[in-house]
C-alpha positions in Angstrom: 56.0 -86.0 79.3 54.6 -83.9 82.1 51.9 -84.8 84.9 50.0 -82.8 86.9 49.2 -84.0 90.3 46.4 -81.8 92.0 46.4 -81.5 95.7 44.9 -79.5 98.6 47.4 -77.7 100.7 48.1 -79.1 104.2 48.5 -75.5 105.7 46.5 -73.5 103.6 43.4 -75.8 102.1 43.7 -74.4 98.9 43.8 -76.8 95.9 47.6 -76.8 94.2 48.2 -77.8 90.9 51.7 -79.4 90.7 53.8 -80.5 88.0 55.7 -83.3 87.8 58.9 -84.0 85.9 60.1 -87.0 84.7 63.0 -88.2 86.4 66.6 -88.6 84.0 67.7 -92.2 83.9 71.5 -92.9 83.7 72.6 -96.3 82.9 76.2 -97.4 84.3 78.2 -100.5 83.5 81.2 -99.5 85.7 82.2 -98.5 89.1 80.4 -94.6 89.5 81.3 -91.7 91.9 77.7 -90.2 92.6 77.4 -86.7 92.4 75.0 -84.2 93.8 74.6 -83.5 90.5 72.6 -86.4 90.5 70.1 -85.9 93.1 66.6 -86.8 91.6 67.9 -89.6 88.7 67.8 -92.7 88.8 71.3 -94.7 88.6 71.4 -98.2 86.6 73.6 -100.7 87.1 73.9 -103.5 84.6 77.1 -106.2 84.7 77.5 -109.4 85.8 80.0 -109.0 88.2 80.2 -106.5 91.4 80.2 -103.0 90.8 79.7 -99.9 93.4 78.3 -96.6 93.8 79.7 -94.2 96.0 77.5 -91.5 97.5 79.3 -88.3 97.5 80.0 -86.0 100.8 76.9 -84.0 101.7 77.1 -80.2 102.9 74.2 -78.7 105.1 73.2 -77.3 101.6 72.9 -80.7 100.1 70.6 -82.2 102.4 67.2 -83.9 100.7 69.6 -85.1 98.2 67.7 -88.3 96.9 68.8 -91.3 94.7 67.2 -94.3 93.4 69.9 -97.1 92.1 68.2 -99.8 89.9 70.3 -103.2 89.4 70.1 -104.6 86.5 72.1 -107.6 85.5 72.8 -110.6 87.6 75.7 -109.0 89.2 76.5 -107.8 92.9 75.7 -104.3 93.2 76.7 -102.0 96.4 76.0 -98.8 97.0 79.0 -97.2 99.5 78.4 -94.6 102.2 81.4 -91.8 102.4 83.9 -91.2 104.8 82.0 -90.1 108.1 78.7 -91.3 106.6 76.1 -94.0 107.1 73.4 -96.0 105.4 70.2 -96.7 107.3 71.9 -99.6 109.8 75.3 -99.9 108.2 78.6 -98.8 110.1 80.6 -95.6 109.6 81.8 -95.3 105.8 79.8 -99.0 105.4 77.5 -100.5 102.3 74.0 -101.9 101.4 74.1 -104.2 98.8 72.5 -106.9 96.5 73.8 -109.7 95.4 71.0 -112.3 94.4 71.9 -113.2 90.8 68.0 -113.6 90.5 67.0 -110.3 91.0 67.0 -108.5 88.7 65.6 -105.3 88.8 66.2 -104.9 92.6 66.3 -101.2 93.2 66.6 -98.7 96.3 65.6 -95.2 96.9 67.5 -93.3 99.5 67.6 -89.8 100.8 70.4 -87.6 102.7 68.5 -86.4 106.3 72.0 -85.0 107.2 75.3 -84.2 106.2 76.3 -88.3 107.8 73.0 -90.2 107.3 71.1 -91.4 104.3 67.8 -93.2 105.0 66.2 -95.6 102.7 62.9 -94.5 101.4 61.9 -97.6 99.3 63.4 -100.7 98.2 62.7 -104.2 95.9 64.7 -106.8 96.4 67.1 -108.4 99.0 69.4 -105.6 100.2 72.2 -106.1 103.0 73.9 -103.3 104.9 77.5 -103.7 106.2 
């Protein structure tokens, strides 16, 4: 299913009509490689014990590239920057992660500003960067 979000135009005034896509959801139970490929999806992660996401190595090109990981079982999850790279306060090729057994559901949205920084846009839940 589609929506349509109608908006005026910041620069111009005129009234927009934009559609809007559902985003692809793709459930993991194992340690994932994230690809550009995946910009725009939203990444599950459901098993009881710690699992990790690694972001992939952004060009100039791939810049915007946005993810939002959903945990979803009672395990650690961790989402690991790449070599070079850094997540909103963590070091150089360091992590953000939850691992409250409680939450459930805890999810993150992040986006690449540049080729070595990815800034979080949203989050539920108890997150920790490293």
């Amino acid at each position: 299913m589609s929506v349509k979000l109608i908006q005026r135009s910041a620069t111009t005034g005129i009234i927009e009509e934009v559609l809007l896509e559902p985003l692809t959801v793709i459930d993991k139970t194992d340690d994932y490689l994230v690809v550009v490929g995946d910009s725009r999806k939203v990444l599950t992660m459901s098993y009881a014990t710690l699992k990790t996401f690694t972001l992939p190595v952004i060009t100039s090109n791939d810049i915007g590239t946005h993810f939002t990981f959903v945990k979803k079982g009672a395990g650690k999850v961790t989402i690991q920057a790449n070599t070079g790279q850094t997540i909103d306060g963590s070091g150089i090729a360091g992590t953000i992660y939850n691992d409250q057994a409680g939450e459930t559901y805890a999810t993150i949205s992040m986006v690449a500003i540049s080729t070595t920084q990815w800034v979080i846009t949203g989050y539920y839940g108890t997150w920790t960067t490293t």
